[in-house]
C-alpha positions as CSV (number, residue, x, y, z in Angstrom):
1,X,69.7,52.1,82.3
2,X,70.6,54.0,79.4
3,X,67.4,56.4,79.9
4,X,69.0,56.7,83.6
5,X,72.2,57.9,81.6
6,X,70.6,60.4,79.5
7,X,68.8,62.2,83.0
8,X,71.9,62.6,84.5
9,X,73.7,64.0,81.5
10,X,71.0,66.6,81.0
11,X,70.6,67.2,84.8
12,X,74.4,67.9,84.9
13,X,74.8,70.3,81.4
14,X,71.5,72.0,83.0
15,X,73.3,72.6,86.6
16,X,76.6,73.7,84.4
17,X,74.4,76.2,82.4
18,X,72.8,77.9,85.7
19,X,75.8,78.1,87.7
20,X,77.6,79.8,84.6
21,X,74.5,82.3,84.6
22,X,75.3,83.3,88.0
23,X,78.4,83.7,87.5
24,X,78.2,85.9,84.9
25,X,75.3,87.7,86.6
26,X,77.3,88.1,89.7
27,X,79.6,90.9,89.3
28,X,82.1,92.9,91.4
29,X,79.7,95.4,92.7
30,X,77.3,92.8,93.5
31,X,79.9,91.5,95.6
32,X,80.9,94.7,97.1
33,X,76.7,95.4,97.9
34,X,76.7,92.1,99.9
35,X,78.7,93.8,102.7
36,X,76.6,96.0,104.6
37,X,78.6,98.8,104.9
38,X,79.2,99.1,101.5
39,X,75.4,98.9,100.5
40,X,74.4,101.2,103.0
41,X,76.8,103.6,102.1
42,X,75.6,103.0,98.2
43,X,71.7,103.9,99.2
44,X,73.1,107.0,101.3
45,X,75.6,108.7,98.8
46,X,74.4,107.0,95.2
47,X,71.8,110.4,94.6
48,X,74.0,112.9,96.3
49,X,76.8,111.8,93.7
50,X,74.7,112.0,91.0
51,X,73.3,115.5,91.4
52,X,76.8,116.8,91.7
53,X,77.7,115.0,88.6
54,X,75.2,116.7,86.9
55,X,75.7,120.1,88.4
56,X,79.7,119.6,87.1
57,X,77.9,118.1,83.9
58,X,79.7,115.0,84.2
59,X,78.2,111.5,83.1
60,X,77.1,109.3,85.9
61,X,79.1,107.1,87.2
62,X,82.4,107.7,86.2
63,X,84.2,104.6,83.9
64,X,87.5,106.2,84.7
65,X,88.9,107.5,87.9
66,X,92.3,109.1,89.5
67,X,93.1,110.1,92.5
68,X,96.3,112.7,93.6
69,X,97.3,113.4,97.4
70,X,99.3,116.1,98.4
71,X,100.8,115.8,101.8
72,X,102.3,118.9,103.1
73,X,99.1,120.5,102.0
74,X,96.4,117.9,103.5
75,X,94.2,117.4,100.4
76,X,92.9,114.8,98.1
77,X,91.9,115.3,94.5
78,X,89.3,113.0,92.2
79,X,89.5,113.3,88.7
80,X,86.8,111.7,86.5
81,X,86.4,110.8,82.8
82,X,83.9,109.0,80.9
83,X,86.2,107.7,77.5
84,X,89.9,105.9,77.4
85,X,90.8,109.2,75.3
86,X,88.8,111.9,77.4
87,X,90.4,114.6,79.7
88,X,90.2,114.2,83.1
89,X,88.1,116.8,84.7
90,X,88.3,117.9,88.6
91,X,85.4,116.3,90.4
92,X,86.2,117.0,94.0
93,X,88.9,117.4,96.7
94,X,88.6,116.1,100.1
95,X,90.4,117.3,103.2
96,X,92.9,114.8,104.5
97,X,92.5,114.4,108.5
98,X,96.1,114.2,109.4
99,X,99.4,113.3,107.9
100,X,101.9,110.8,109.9
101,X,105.7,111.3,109.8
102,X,107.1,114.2,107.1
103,X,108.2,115.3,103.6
104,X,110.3,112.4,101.9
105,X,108.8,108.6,100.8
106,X,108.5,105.8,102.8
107,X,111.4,103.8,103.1
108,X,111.0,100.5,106.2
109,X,108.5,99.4,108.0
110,X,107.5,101.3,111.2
111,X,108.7,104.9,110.2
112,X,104.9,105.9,110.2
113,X,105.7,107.9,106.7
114,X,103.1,108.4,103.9
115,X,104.4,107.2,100.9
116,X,105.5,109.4,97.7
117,X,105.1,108.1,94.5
118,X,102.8,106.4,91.7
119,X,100.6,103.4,92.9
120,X,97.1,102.2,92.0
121,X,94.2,100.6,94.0
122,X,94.9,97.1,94.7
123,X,92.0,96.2,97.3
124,X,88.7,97.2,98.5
125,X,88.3,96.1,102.1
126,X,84.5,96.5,103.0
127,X,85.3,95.1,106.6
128,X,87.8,97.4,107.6
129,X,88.6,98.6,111.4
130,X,88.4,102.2,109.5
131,X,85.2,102.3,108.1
132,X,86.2,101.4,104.8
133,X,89.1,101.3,103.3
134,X,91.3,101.4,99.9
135,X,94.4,99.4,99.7
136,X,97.5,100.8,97.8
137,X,100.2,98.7,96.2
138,X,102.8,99.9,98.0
139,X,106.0,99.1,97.8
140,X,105.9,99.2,94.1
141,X,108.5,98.6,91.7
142,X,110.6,101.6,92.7
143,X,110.2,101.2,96.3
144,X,111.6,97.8,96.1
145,X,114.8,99.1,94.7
146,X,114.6,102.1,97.0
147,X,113.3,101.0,100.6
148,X,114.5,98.5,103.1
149,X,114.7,95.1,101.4
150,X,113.5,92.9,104.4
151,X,111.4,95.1,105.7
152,X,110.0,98.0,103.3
153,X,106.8,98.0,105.1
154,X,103.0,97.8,103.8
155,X,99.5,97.7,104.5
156,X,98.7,101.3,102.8
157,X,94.8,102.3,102.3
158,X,93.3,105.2,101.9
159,X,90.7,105.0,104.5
160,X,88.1,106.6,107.2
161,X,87.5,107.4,110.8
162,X,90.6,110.0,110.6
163,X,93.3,108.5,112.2
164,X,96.7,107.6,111.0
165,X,99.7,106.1,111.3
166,X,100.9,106.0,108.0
167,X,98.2,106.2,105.7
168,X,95.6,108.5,103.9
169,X,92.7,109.0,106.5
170,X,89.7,111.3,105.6
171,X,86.4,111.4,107.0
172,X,84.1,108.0,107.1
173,X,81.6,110.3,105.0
174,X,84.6,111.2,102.1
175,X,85.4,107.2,102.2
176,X,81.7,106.2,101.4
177,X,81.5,108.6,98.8
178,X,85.3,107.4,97.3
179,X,84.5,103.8,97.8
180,X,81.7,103.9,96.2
181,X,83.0,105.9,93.2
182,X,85.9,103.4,93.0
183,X,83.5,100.8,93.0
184,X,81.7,101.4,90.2
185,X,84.6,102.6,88.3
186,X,86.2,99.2,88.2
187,X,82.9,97.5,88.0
188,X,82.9,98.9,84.7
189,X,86.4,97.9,83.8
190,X,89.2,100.0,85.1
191,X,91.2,97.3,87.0
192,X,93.8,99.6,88.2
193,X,92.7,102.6,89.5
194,X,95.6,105.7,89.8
195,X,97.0,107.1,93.3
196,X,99.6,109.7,92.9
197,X,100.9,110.8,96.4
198,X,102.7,114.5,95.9
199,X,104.8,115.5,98.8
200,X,103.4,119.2,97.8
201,X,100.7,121.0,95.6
202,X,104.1,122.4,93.6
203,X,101.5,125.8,92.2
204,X,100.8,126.4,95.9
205,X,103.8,129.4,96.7
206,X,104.0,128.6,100.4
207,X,104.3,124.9,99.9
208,X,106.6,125.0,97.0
209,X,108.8,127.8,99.8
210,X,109.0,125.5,102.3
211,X,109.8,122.5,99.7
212,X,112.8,124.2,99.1
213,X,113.9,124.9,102.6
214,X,113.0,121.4,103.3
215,X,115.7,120.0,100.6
216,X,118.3,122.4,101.5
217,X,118.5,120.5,104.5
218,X,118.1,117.0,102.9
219,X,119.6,117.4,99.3
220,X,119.2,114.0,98.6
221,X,115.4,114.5,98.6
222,X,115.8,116.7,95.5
223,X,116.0,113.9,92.9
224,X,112.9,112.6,94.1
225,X,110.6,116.0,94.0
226,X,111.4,116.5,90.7
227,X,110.0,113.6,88.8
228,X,107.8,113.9,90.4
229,X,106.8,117.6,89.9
230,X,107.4,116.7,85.9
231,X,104.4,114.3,86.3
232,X,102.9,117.1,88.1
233,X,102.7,118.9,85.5
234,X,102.4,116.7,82.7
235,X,98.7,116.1,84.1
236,X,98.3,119.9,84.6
237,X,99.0,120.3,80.8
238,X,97.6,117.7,79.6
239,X,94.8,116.3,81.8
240,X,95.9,113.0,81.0
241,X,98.4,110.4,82.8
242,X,101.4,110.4,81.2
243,X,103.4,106.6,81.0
244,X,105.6,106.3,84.2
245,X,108.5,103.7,84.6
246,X,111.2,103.2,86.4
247,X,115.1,102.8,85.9
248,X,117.3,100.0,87.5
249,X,118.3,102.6,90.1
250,X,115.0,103.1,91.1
251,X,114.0,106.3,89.6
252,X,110.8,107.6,88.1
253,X,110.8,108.1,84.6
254,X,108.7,109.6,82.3
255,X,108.2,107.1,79.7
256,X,107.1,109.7,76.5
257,X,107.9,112.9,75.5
258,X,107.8,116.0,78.2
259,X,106.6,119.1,76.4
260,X,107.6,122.0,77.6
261,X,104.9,125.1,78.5
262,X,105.0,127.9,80.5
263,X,103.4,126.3,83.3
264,X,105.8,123.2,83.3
265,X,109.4,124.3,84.4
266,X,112.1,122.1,82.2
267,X,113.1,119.1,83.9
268,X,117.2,119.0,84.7
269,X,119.0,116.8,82.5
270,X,119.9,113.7,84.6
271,X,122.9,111.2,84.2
272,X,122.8,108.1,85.4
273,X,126.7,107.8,86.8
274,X,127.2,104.2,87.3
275,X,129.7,103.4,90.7
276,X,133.0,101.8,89.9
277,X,133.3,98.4,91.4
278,X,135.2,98.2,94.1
279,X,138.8,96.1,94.3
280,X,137.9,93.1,96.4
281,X,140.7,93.8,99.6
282,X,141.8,90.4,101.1
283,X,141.3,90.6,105.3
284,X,142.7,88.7,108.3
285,X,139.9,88.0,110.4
286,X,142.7,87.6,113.0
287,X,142.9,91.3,113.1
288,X,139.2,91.8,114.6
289,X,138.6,93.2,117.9
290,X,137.0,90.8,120.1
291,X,136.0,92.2,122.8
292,X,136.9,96.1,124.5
293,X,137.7,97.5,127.7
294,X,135.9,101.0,127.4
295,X,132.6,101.6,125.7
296,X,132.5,104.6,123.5
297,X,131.6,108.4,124.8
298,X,130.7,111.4,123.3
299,X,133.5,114.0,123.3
300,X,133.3,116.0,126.4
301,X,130.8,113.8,127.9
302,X,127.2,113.9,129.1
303,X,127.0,118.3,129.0
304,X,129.1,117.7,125.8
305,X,126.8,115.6,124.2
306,X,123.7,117.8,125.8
307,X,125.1,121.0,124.4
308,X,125.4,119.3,120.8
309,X,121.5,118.2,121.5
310,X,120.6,122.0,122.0
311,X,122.3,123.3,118.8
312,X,121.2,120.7,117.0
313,X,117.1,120.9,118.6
314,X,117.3,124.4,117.3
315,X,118.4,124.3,113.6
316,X,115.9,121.6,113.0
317,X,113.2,123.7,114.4
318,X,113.5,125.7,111.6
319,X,111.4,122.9,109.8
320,X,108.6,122.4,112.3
321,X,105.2,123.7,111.0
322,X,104.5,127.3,112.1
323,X,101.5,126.2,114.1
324,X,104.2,125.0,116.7
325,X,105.3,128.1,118.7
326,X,109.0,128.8,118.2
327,X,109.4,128.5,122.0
328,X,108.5,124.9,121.6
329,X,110.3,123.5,118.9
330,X,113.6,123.3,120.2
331,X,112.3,121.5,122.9
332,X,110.1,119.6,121.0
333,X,113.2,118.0,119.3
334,X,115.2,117.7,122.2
335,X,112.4,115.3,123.6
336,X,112.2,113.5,120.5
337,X,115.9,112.7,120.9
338,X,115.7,111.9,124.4
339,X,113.4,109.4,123.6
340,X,115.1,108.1,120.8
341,X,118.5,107.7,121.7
C-alpha cells in the first residue's frame, strides 16, 4: 500500500514537472504560429524582413516597435529599436487604403471616424474577417472623458484586405509583414506596443494648409491638434516617446519637459478654467407642455429651409478634397443632408 503511495506521488510531481516544461516552452509566438495564417505569413515574409533589416542595418527582429498613422495624408510609419535606451529609427511606411469619416477623433459609436490620439496594441486576432488584424485600445483614458459615455464606440484594428469603416486598413501583404513584426516584438517582451494616430503629417505644407482651414471652421478642434503636434515633434527631436497623460478634463499632456528647437514650434500656454457651478433653480413640473397643437417649421418654409441647404452645401465644400470637382461638392453635401435629415 504504501509502495502504491509512493508511485502515485512520483507519477504526479513527474506529470507537474512536464506540463510546467511546456508551458514554459510554449510561448506567444508559438501560439500565434499555430494559426495558419499567421505561420504562413511567417514562412512568406520572415527572409524578405530580414534582408531589409540588414540593408537599413538594423538588428533582426526588432525588441521594440512603434507605429504613427497620419490620416489626412494616408500613411503608416514603423519605427524600430533594438535597446530600452536606443533611438527609434524609420523602418518603413505603408500606404493606408482608405480613410472613413474626417479630420477630428472619434467620439460615439457609429460615426465611422478614425480615431486621434495615443493607444497601444491590445490584440492580435489571427482569425480575422480582414486577413489579419491588430486591435487598438480604443477608447482610452482620454476618450472616456471625451466621447459618448454609453456608447463611445470600439472594435479598432489595424488590419488588411483594404476596406474600412472606421479603422486602419492596408493591404493583406503590409498586415503580414506588420503582424509579424508585432509578433515577435512582444514575444520578446514589449507588452504594449505604441499607435499614435496624427490627424496630419504637421512637416507636410499642404496638410498642415488645409489643417488650418479645417479648424477655422471647427475651432474647437484646435486644442486637440496641438498636443498632439507637441508629441509630434517631441519624437522628431528626440526619436524617443515622450511620457503622455492625461488631465481630468481629458486632455493630453506631456508628462516631462518639452524642449524647444527650431523644428518644434512652442506649445501655447494652456489654463485649465474650471466652470462655476451652477445655482440649483427650483421648477414646477406643472409648467411643462404636455402636448402641442403645431409641430415646428423652418422659417419660410420648405424653399426657406432649401435655400439655407444651398448656402450652407456650398461653404462646406470648401472642405471637400480637391479630387472632388467643385461642381460636385455642393451637391454632394446637399445629398448628404437630404439623407440625413
Amino acid at each position: 500500500m504504501l509502495k502504491a503511495i509512493y508511485f502515485v506521488l512520483i507519477l504526479t510531481c513527474f506529470h507537474a514537472a512536464v506540463a510546467q516544461t511546456s508551458a514554459s516552452s510554449f510561448n506567444f509566438i508559438d501560439y500565434q504560429l499555430s494559426f495558419p495564417k499567421v505561420n504562413d505569413a511567417l514562412k512568406a515574409k520572415e527572409d524578405t524582413l530580414k534582408k531589409q533589416f540588414v540593408e537599413k542595418k538594423l538588428k533582426w527582429p526588432a525588441k521594440y516597435l512603434y507605429i504613427r498613422s497620419f490620416k489626412y495624408d494616408s500613411k503608416m510609419e514603423v519605427w524600430v529599436k533594438q535597446e530600452r535606451d536606443d533611438t527609434y529609427r524609420l523602418f518603413k511606411t505603408y500606404k493606408v487604403c482608405a480613410m472613413a469619416g474626417s479630420l477630428g477623433p472619434k467620439r460615439m459609436e457609429g460615426d465611422y471616424q478614425v480615431p486621434e490620439g495615443f493607444y497601444y496594441i491590445n490584440e492580435f486576432n489571427p482569425k480575422s474577417e480582414f486577413h489579419l488584424s491588430l486591435g487598438l485600445n480604443y477608447p482610452n483614458a482620454s476618450d472616456r472623458l471625451l466621447s459618448d459615455s454609453l456608447q463611445p464606440g470600439g472594435d479598432i484594428y489595424i488590419h488588411g484586405s483594404c476596406v474600412t469603416t472606421g479603422c486602419i486598413p492596408i493591404t493583406n501583404e503590409q498586415i503580414e509583414e506588420l503582424y509579424v513584426l508585432a509578433a515577435l516584438a512582444k514575444n520578446q517582451g514589449q507588452d504594449f506596443i505604441p499607435v499614435h494616430i496624427f490627424p496630419i503629417s504637421y512637416q507636410n505644407t499642404k496638410s498642415a494648409d488645409y489643417l488650418t482651414k479645417y479648424i477655422k471652421q471647427f475651432p474647437e478642434y484646435k486644442d486637440l491638434t496641438d498636443r498632439m503636434r507637441d508629441v509630434y515633434y517631441y519624437f522628431e527631436k528626440n526619436k524617443a516617446i515622450p511620457v503622455i497623460l492625461t488631465n481630468a478634463e481629458g486632455a493630453y499632456i506631456l508628462g516631462e519637459p518639452f524642449v524647444i528647437t527650431n523644428e518644434a514650434p512652442k506649445p501655447a500656454e494652456r489654463k485649465i478654467v474650471k466652470k462655476k457651478e451652477a445655482t440649483p433653480v427650483a421648477f414646477d413640473d406643472k409648467e411643462l407642455v404636455t402636448s402641442v397643437n403645431k409641430l415646428p417649421v423652418y422659417p419660410g418654409g420648405s424653399d426657406g429651409f432649401q435655400i439655407f441647404l444651398n448656402v450652407l452645401s456650398k461653404d462646406l465644400a470648401k472642405l471637400l478634397p480637391e479630387e472632388l470637382s467643385k461642381k460636385r461638392r455642393p451637391r454632394y453635401f446637399a445629398q448628404c443632408f437630404k439623407r440625413r435629415y
